[in-house]
N, C-alpha and C positions, 0 to 999 in steps of 0.2 A: 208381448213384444218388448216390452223395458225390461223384462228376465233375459235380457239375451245379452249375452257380452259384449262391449263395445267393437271388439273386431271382428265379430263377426256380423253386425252390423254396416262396420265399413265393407266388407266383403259384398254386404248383400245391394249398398250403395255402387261398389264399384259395378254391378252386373247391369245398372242401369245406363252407364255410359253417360248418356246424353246431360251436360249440363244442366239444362231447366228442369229436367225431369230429379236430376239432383238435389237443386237448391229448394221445389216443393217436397220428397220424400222428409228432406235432414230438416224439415222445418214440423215434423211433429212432436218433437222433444228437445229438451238440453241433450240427453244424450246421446241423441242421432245428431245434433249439431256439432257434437264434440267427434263423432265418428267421423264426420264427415273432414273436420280439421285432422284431424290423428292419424287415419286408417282408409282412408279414401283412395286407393288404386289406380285406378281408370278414369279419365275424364275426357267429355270429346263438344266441340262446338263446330256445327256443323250447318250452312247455310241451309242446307238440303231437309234437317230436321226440323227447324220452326221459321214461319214466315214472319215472325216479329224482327229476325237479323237483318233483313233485308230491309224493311220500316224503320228501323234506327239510322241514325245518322255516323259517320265513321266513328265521332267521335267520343257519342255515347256506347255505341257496341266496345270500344276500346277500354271502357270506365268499365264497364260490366263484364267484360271480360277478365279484366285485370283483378276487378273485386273478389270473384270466384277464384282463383287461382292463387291468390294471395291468403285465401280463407283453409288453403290444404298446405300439409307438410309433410306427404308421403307419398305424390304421385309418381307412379312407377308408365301408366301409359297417356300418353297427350294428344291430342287428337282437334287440330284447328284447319279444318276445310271451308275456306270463306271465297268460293269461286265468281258466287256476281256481289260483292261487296267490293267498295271504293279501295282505296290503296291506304293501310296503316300508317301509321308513323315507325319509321323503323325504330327509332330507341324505345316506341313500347313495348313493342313483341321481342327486341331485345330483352327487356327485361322481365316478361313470361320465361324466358329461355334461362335465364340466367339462376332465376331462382328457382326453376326445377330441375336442371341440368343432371345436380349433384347424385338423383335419386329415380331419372328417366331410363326405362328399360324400352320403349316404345315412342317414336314420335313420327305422326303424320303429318303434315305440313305442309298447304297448300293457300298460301297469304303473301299476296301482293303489295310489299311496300317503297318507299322511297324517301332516302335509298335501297337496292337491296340487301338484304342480312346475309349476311355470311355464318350460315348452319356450322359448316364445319370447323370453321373457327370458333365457335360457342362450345358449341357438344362437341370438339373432337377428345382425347384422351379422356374420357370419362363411360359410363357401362351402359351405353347404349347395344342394343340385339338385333334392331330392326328399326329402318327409316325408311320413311317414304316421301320425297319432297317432288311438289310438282308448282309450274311457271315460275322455276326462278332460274338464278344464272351461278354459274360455279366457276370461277376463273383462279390459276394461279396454285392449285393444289400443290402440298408440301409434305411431305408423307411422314417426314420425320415429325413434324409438328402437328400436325391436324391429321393425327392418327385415329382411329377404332380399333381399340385391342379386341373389344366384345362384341363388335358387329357379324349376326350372321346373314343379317337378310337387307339389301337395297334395292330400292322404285323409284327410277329417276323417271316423272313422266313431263313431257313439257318442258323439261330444262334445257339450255345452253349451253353446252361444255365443249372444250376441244378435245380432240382424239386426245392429245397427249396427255389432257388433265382428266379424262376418262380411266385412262390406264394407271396413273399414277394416284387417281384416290382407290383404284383395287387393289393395289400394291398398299396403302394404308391400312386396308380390312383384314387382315391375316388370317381371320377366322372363317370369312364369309362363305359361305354354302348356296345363298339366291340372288341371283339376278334381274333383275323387270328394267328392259328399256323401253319405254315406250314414246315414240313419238319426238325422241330427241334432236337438239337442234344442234348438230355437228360443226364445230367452226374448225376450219382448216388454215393453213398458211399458202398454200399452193393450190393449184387447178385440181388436183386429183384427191377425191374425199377417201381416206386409207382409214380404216380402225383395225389396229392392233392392240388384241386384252389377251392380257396371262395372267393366269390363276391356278393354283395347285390346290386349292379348295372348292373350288365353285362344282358346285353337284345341281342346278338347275337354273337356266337358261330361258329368257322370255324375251324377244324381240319383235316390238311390232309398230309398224307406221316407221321406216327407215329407209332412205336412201342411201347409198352409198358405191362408190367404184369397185373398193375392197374391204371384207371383213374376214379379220381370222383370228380365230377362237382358240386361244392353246389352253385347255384344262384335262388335266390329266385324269381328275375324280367325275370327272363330269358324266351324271346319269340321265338325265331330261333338256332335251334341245328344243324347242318350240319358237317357230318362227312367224310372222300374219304380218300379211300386207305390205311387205317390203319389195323395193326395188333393187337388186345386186348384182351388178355384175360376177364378183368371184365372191363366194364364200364359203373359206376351209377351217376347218374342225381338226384340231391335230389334238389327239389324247392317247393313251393307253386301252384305249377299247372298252370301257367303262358303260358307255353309252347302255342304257335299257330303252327310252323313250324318245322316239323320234319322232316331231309335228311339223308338216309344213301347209298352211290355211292362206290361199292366195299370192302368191310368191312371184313374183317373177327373177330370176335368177340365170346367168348365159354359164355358168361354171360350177359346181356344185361337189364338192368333197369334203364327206365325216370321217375317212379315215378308211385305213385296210383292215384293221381288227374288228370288226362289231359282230363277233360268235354274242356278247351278252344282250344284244337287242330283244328286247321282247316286244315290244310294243312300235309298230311305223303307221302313220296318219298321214295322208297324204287327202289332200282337196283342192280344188280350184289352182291346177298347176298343169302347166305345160312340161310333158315327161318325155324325157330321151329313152324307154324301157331298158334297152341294153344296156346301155351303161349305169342305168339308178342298179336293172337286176342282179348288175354286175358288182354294186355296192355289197348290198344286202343280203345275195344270195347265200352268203358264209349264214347268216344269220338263224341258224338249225335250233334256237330256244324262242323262235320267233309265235308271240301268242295269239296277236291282235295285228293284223292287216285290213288296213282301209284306204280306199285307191276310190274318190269320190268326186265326179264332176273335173278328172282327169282328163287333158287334153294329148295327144300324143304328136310327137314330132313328127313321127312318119304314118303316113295313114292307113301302111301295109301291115304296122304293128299289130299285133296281139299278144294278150296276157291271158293262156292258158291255165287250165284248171290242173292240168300233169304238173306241167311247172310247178305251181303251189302247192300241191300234196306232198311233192316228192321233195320239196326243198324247204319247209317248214312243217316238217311231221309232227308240231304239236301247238297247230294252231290251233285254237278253240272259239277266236271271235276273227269274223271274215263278212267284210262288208263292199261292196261292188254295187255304182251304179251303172246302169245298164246304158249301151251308147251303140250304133251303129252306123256304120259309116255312110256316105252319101251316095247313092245311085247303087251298090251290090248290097246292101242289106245284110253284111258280116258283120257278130259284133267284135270288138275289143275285145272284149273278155267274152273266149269261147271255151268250149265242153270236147277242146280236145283232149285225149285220151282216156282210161279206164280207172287210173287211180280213184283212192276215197278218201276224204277227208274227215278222216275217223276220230277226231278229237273235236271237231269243230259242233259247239251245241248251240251257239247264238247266230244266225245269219240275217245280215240284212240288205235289201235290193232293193235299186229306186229307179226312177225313169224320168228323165227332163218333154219327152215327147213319147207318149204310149203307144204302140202297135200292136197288131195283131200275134208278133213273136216273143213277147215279153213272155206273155204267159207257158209258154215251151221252155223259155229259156230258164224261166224258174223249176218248173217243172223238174230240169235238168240237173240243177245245182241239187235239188231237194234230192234226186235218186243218190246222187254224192257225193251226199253228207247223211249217211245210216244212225247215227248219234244226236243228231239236231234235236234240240227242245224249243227254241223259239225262233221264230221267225217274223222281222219287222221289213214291211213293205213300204215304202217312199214314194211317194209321188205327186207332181203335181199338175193340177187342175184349171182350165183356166176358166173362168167365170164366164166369158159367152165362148161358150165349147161350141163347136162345129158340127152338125149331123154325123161327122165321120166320129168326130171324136166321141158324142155319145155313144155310138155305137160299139167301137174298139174300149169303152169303160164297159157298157156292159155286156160284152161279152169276157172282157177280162175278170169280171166278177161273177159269173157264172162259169168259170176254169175255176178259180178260185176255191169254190165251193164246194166245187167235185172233186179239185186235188185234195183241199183238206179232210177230206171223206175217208181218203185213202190214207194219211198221214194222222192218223188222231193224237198221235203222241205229241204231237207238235202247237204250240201254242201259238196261233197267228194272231199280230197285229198291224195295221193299216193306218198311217200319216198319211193326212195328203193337204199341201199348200194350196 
């Protein structure tokens, strides 16, 4: 090991990340201690990695932290998540910041002090790529001054900020390609909580735990949308049709437009959302390179709705992954997603079908989809089970498990597998 070259020594320190794990490797030699001052990369403190952070008192974690940090002269990623630890002193962790600033490509940051530190006043015009700050507060952005030339990735989670200083530190990032909001605390001036973001760079989009009146999204480059857990009334997507990746996981939303162009979608996710069909089909239907459709734990507006299998073949001829859980409606026992008409969904090899309440028609209705789709290789079944099941419900499990057995008798090509909650 002492035949190895000093940097690549620091290399093999930086793969360690975790501070403690640091300061015992670089202590088997002078010259893993010199790697470690020289060549040292990546450093990360983390209350989550060792229970001694938590057992120190603010003010010695602050000594020990500061000691390690002062000990390197080349970190490129910084990594301080101190989420059940007391509140710093802010001109310490200022002066963490200060003196790697010059040489940080990476900073996480999730440190509660008093007062709060102003990130972007520290690190702004200098080469940072990617930050992620979470429980602090962001007031007052200035785009001209508390720029990011080199910034392409920002995670605001838990922060503070008003729409207009949201907008106006994205107009800072010129380069920025991601976005992660999560859980932001939006301050308004007015009754009506509005976010307006534009970006001619941003290529994926992460919003989750958001309330809001209105949101709209103007990015032109923009390829991945992905939304969880929000409340919104309108929310519009205006771009050049860019779009490949659309998620929406829990959503409640009265207004909903990504745009007239989405021919390049390939990918729509769709779960735990109440669907207007005609108008989302009306979205999407252009969308003819469509690969991956999934419409899961789907609630529909109108209850006469259905989403047909014709539909689907015939207006995404090259889908290949298609996932639908099974739902029927109350007192006529039609489902949502039926097996009208003849088409085949000739492309599609992965299928998967789940059931929040099992019946005796699940197993036909699979049955159905299995006839087409002639191309299928695998097939994943969903289901869930409830721990004191019912004499009915054992009974409709096994007999669905014994369909089961006999369809795949007849299907050998196909690779079945069985989830069940």
């Amino acid at each position: 090991m002492e035949n190895l070259p000093v940097e690549v020594i620091g290399n093999i320190l930086s793969q360690l990340k975790a501070a403690r794990d640091v300061l015992v490797a670089s202590a088997i030699s002078r010259k893993w201690r010199e790697a470690c001052r020289k060549h040292l990369h990546t450093l990360s403190f983390s209350s989550n990695d060792w229970h001694i952070y938590r057992d120190l008192t603010t003010s010695r974690l602050e000594i020990l932290i500061t000691q390690t940090i002062f000990q390197t002269s080349a970190l490129q990623a910084l990594s301080i998540l101190m989420e059940d630890v007391e509140e710093f002193s802010a001109s310490t962790v200022i002066a963490w910041l200060m003196y790697t600033r010059e040489t940080l490509r990476k900073l996480f940051y999730n440190v509660r002090t008093m007062p709060n530190v102003n990130i972007l006043d520290i690190c702004g015009r200098q080469k940072l790529e990617i930050l992620e700050l979470a429980h602090n507060s962001i007031a007052g952005v200035e785009p001209n001054y508390q720029r990011f030339p080199c910034l392409k990735s920002l995670s605001l989670s838990y922060v503070s900020i008003s729409a207009l200083d949201l907008n106006l530190l994205l107009s800072a990032c010129p380069k920025i390609e991601t976005l992660e909001l999560i859980n932001p605390e939006i301050t308004m001036s007015d009754a009506q909580v509005t976010v307006e973001l534009n970006s001619s760079t941003l290529k994926s989009v992460y919003v989750e735990a958001i309330s809001l009146d209105k949101f709209i999204l103007e990015a032109d480059g923009i390829e991945c949308l992905h939304l969880k857990d929000c409340a919104l009334e309108v929310f519009e997507l205006i771009g050049k049709g860019t779009l490949k990746h659309f998620k929406i996981d829990d959503v409640s939303v009265i207004h909903l437009d990504i745009g007239e162009t989405v021919e390049n979608l390939e990918i729509v996710d769709i779960s735990n959302f109440t669907i207007i069909w005609p108008k989302f089909y009306q979205m999407i239907s252009r969308s003819s390179n469509l690969k991956r459709l999934r419409l899961w734990d789907v609630m529909f507006d109108d209850e006469d709705e259905i989403v047909d299998l014709e539909t689907i073949a015939t207006c995404f001829p090259h889908l290949s992954h298609l996932s639908l859980s099974y739902d029927v409606r109350d007192g006529d026992g039609v489902l949502h997603f039926g097996l009208q008409g003849s088409s085949y969904l000739q492309n599609v090899i992965v299928l998967q079908l789940g059931w929040t309440v099992i019946n005796d028609l699940f197993s036909h209705w699979v049955e159905g989809l299995l006839k087409r789709t002639p191309n299928l290789k695998k097939l994943v079944i969903h289901g869930i089970v409830s721990e004191a099941k019912s004499d009915e419900e054992c009974r409709m499990l096994a007999n669905f498990t014994t369909s089961m057995v006999e369809l795949m008798r007849r299907y050998t090509h196909v690779d079945p597998h069985f989830k069940y909650e």
